[in-house]
N, C-alpha and C positions, 0 to 999 in steps of 0.2 A: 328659469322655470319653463320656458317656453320650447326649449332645445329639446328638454325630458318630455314632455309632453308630445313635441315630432319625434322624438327616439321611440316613445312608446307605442305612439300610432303606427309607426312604419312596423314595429316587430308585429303587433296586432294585424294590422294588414298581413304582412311574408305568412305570420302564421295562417291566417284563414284559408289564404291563398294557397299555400302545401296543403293544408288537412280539406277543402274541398277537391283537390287535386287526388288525392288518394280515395277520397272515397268513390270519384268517378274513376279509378283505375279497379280498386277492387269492382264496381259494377259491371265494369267492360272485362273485368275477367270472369265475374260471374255468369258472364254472357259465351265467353268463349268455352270456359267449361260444360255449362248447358250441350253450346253445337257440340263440341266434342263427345261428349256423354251420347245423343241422339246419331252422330252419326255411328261410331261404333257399336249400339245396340240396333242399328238400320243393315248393316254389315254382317253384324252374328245373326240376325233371323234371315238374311236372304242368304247365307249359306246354307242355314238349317234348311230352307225350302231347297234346296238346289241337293243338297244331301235325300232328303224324304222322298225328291223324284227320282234321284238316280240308285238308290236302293228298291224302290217300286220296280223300275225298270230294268233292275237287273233280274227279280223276281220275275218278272213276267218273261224274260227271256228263257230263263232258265226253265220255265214251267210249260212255257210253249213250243220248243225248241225241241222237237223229236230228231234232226240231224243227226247225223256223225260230223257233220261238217262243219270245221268252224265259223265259214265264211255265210252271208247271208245275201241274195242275192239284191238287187236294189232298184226300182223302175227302170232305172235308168241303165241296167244291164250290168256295171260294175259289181264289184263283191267290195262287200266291206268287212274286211276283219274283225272278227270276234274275240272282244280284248276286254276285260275286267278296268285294266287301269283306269282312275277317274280321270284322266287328261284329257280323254273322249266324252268324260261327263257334261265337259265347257262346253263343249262345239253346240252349234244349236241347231244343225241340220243332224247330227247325228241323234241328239237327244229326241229330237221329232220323230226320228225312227225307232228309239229305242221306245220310247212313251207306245207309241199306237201299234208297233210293232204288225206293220205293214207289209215289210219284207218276208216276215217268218210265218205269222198265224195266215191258213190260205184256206182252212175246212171251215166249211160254215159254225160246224158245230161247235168247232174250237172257237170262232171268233164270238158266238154269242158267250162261250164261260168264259173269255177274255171282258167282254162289259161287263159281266158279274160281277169279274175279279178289278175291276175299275171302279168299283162303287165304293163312296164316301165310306163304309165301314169295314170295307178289305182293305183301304190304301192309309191307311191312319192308325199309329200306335200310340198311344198315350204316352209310352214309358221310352219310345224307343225319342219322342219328340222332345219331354223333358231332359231326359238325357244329353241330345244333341245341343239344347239349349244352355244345359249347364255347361257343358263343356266349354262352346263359343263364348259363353259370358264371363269362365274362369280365365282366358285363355286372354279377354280385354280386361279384367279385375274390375269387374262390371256388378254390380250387387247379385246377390244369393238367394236373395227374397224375389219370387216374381210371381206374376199368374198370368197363364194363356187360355186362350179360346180359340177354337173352331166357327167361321163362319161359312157360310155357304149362302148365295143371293139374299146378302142382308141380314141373314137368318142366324141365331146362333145355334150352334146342331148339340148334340150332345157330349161332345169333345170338348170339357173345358174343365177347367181345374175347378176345387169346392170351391174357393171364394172369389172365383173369379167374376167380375162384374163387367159387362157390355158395356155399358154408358160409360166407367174411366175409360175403356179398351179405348173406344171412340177418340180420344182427344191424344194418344201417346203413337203406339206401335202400331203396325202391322207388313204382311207382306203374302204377295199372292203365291197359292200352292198350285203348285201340278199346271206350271205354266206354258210349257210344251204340248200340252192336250191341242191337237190341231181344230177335232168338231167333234160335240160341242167344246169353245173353249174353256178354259177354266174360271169357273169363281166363287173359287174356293179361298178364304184366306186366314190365315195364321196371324191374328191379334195378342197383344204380349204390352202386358203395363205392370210396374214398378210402385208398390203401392208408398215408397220410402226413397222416391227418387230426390227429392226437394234437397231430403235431410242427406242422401250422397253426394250430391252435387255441394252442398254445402260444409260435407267434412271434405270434401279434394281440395276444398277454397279454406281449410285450417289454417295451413301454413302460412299461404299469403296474407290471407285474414288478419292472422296471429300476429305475422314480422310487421303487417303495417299499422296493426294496433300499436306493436310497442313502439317502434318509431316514432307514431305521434303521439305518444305517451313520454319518448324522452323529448320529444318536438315542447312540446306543451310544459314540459317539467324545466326545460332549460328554459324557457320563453320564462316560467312564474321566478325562476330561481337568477334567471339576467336582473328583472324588474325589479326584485327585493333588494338586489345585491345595491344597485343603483340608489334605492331608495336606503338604505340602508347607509350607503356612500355619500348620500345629501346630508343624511340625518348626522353622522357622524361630524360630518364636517360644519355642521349648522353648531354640535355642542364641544367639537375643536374650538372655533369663535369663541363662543359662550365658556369656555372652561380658562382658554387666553385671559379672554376679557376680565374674568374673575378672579382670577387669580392677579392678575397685574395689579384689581383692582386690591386685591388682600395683601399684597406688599408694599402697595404706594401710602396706604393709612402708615404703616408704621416706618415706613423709610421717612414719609415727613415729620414724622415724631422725632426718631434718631436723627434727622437733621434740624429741628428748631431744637433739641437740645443739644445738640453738640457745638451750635451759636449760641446758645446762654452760655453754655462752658466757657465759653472762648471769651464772653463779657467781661472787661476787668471787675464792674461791680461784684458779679458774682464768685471770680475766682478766691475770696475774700473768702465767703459762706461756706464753710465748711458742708451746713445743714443742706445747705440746694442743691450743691454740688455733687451729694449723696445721696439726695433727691431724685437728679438729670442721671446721673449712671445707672442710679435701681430703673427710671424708666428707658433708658438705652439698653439694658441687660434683660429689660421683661419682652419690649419689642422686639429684640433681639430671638431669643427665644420663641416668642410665639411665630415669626418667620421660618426657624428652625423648624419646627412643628409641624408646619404646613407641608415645607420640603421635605420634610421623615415620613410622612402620611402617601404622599406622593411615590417617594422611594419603593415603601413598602410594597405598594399595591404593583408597582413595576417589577418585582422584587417575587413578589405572588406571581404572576402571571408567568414569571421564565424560568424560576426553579425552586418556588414554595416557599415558605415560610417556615424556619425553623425555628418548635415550641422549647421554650425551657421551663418545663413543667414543675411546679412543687404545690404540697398543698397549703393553701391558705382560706381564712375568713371571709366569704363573699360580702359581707357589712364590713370588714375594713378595707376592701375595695372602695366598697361603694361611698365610704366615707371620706378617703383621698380624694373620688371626686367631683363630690359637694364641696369641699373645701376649697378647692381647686376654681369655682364657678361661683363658689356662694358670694364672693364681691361682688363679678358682675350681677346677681339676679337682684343683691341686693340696692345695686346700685337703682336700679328701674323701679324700684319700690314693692317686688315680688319677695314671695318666700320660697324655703323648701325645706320639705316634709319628709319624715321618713318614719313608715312603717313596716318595723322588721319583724314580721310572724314566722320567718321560718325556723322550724328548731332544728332543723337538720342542715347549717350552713358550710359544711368546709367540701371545697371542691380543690381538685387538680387542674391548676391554669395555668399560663404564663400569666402573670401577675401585671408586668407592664402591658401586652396585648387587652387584654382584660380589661384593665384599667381606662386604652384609652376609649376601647369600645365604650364606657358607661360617660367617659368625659363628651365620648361625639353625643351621646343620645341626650342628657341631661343641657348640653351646648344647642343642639337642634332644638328641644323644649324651649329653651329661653329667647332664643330668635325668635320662632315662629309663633311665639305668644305677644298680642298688640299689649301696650300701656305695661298693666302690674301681674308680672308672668306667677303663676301660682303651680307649682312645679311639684311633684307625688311620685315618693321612690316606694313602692311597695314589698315586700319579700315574703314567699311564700313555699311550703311542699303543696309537691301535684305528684302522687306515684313515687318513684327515685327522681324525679326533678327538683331541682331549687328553681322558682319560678321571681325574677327580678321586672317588674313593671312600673317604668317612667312614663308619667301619663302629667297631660296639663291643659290648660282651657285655652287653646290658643287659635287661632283659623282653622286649623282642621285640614281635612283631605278628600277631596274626591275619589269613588271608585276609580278612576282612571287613573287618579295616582299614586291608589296607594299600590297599584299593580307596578309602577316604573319606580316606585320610593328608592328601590334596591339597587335600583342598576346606576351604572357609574355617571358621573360629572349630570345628573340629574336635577332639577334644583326646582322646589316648588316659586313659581313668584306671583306675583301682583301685580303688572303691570311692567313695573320700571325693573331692568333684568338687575340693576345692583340693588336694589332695594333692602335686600338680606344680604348680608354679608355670607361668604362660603365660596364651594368650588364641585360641591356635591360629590365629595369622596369619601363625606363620612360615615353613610349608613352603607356604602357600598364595602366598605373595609368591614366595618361593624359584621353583616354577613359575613366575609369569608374568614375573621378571625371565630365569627361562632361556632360555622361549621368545621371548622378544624379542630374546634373543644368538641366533636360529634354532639352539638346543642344545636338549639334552633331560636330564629329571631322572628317575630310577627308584628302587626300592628293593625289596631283597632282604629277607627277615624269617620267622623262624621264632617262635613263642610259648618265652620262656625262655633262646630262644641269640643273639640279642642282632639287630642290624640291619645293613643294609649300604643306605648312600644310594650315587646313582652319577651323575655330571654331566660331562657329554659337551658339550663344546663345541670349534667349529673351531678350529685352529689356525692361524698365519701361516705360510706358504713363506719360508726365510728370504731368497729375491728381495724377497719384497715389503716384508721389514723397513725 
């Protein structure tokens, strides 16, 4: 007991030990996912800021650029080419010059519509920024739902989407626009929050989520399904023992029988007696027999489990069933100073059975009656219609049943006791046959039982229309 009990502990342990191991890997991937999520949406808006200046920028050259020339000259006396490609968009000595446009704007009057054209509501398009934003987010498969805003020193300007809210801005995204602005510098910035960010970062973690659910789902299923098996492995082998033991014990009564009468035989006295000697062989042929029984019983059920039971149906009288076996019991019940009773109300008795099956199903239940009743067994075969049922009830005062067992009554090598395990003679295959020869009549067996006030079996099988007799 003590070995199952460390077996058990050690799987309890492995187990807790793998399933808090998973739930801090799924956390640590929750974690990674997050940075990934924040860095890639840190990525798409500083593009978009770097896109919104260098399309300003190329506007303002274009618009201040009265040249033919393409080159533009540069403090420093060089010409810098005048080139659209955004390769030059990177450089950040170029971008200063394309931002302030230094080089090119030289009239005062141009330079004062150049700040005009620098102001928060010429350098800002609503639709040209969502746009850039959708794109950058499609392009990381970044959510679709977002809201941005417009800041400027703290402030939020009037560039922001309808639901967009400052205080979530605050604690997610942003990034500074028009960051080449030489003087004054810029700060201006582009805020951008995710009002369903939790729930994306939580559907990318599905799959892992998912496969490490079911893993410790079969973790867990094989861990309860090891345990049962185990226990289930003890239980078996506790009523191996127990079925050994009783059954040895059900053959040693009548082997000692057949052996003190086959030494009366052997008596010269008695080989004399005709009368004793007729006697000693009727009980050498009964013990005989009821060993046989036991082993048929046994056969059967081995017999069931590997390739069924085959019925030899015909129809016959369920009261002279039941009357073969009372007959059959009514020595012994009478021998204990009990009776038995039969009340047969049903009018509609003839069914299609195997007649021997049948038979012994009524000999186990009326046999189990007479055991399990202390002193003078008082034994009640009733018969009844219920519907198209014949309804057959062996009911008697004898110790009775616990719920608990009238739940295990059915299952095999079972055996109610009292203490001392031979106490009752048996081997507990009787009601467990009884079952499967019932449901094979497609009938059913129950049983009624209080602890003390004795038991009621009840066996329900169809009956014949008497057309089809």
């Amino acid at each position: 007991m003590k070995s199952y009990r460390r077996f058990f502990l050690l799987i309890a342990l492995a187990t807790v030990g793998v399933l808090t191991l998973q739930i801090l890997l799924i956390l640590g991937s929750q974690t990674l996912y997050e940075e990934g999520f924040n860095r890639d949406v840190s990525d798409a808006i500083t593009k978009v800021s770097y896109q919104l200046e260098y399309d300003h920028a190329r506007q303002m050259i274009k618009k201040f650029d009265d040249s033919s020339s393409t080159d533009y000259p540069s403090r420093s006396g060089k010409r810098i080419k005048h080139d659209s490609d955004r390769n030059f968009f990177e450089q950040a000595l170029v971008m200063r010059r394309l931002s302030r446009l230094d080089s090119v704007v030289i009239d005062e009057q141009d330079r004062e519509s150049l700040r005009e054209e620098q102001q928060l509501e010429k350098r800002i398009n609503m639709r040209e920024i969502d746009s850039l934003l959708k794109r950058e987010f499609s392009q990381k498969a970044l959510p679709r739902q977002f809201e941005f805003g417009i800041v400027e020193r703290d402030k939020l300007t009037n560039f922001h989407t309808l639901d967009f809210e400052f205080e979530k801005a605050k604690s997610q995204f942003r990034t500074l626009l028009f960051r080449h602005d030489y003087y004054p510098p810029s700060r201006t910035w582009l805020y951008v929050y995710f009002p369903n960010k939790d729930r994306f970062v939580l559907r990318r973690l599905l799959i892992v989520l998912g496969l490490s659910l079911l893993l410790m789902g079969v973790l867990v299923y094989a861990m309860l399904y090891t345990i049962r098996q185990l226990i289930q492995q003890k239980q078996i082998n506790t009523v191996k023992t127990d079925f050994i033991n009783n059954m040895t014990h059900e053959f040693k009564t009548p082997i000692a029988t057949i052996s003190l009468a086959v030494d009366a035989l052997s008596n010269e006295k008695i080989s004399c007696d005709q009368e004793r000697i007729k006697y000693y062989a009727n009980l050498i042929r009964q013990e005989n027999r009821r060993m046989n029984a036991q082993v048929e019983q046994v056969l059967r059920l081995a017999l069931m489990d590997k390739q069924g039971v085959r019925l030899e149906k015909e129809a016959v009288d369920i009261h002279q069933l039941i009357e073969k076996a009372i007959n059959h019991l009514r020595l012994q019940v009478e021998t204990r100073g009990g009776e038995l009773v039969t009340q047969f109300e049903a009018k509609d008795s003839m069914v299609e059975v195997d007649p021997e099956q049948i038979l012994t199903v009524f000999i186990n239940l009326i046999d189990n009656a007479n055991k399990y009743s202390p002193n003078e067994p008082k034994i009640t075969v009733h018969t009844f219609n219920k519907g198209d049922k014949v309804i057959v009830q062996v009911s008697d005062t004898g110790v009775g049943m616990t719920k608990d067992m009238i739940n295990k009554v059915f299952e095999r090598f079972f055996r109610q006791t009292t203490g001392d395990l031979h106490d009752i003679k048996g081997h507990g295959l009787g009601l467990s046959y009884a079952r499967e020869i019932i449901t094979l009549h497609q009938g059913d067996i129950s049983v009624e039982s209080k602890p003390g006030e004795g038991s009621v079996f009840s066996v329900a099988l169809p009956y014949l229309e008497e057309e089809t007799i």
